[in-house]
C-alpha positions in Angstrom: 47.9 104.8 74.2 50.3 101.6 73.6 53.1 104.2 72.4 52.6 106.3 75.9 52.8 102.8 78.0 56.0 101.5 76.5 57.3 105.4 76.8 56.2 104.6 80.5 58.0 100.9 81.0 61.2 102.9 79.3 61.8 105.1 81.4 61.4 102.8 84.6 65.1 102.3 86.2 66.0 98.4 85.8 68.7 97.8 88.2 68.3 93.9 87.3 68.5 94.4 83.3 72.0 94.4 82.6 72.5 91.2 85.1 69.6 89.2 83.8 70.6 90.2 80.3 73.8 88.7 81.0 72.6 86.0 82.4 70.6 84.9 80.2 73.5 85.6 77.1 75.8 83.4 79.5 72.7 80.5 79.7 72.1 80.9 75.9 76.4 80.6 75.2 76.5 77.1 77.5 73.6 76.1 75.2 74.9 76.8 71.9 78.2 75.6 72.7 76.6 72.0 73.8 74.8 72.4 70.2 78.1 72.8 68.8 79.5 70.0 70.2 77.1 67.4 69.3 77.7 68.7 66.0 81.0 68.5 65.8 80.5 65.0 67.0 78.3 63.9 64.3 80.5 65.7 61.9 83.0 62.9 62.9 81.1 60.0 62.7 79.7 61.2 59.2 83.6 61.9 57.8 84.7 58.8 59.1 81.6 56.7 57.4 82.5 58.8 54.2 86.3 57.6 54.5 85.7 53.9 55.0 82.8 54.4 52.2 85.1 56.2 49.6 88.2 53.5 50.7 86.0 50.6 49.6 85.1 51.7 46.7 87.4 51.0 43.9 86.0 52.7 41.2 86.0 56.8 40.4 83.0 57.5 41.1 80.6 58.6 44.2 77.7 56.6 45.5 74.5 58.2 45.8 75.1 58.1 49.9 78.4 59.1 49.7 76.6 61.9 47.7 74.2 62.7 50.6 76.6 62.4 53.7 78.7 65.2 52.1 75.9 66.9 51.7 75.0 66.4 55.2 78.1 67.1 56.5 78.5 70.5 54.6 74.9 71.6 56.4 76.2 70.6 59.6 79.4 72.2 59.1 77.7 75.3 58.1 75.2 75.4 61.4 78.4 75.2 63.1 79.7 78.1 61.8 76.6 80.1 61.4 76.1 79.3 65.3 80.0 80.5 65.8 79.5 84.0 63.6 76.6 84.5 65.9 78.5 85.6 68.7 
């Protein structure tokens, strides 16, 4: 009975679909693209706190929170380019 009701809603002309569909693609896009960005932003601040971290630092070795910021900033560099693959 479920199977003969989508069969039904299938086959009823949508003269809205395509423009809702992209609509909503455009909506979702501007969103994404904001996400990106305030990304991209904390990428920044996080590099340069690495940089004046690592400058300061006169021995050869890493802190344990210059350890986790470039950790950090890997995953966010990565959600940035999973978001960008997306589309």
């Amino acid at each position: 009975m479920l199977a003969l009701f989508w069969l039904a809603v299938a086959q009823e002309p949508d003269i809205r679909g395509p423009r809702m569909k992209r609509e909503q693609m455009e909506a979702l896009l501007k969103h994404e693209h904001k996400k990106s960005l305030d990304d991209a932003a904390e990428l920044i601040k996080l590099s340069e706190e690495l940089k004046i971290e690592l400058e300061k630092n006169d021995q050869h070795v890493l802190s344990m929170a210059a350890m986790k910021k470039t950790e950090e900033i890997e995953k966010i560099a990565k959600r940035i380019r999973g978001r960008m693959r997306r589309f």
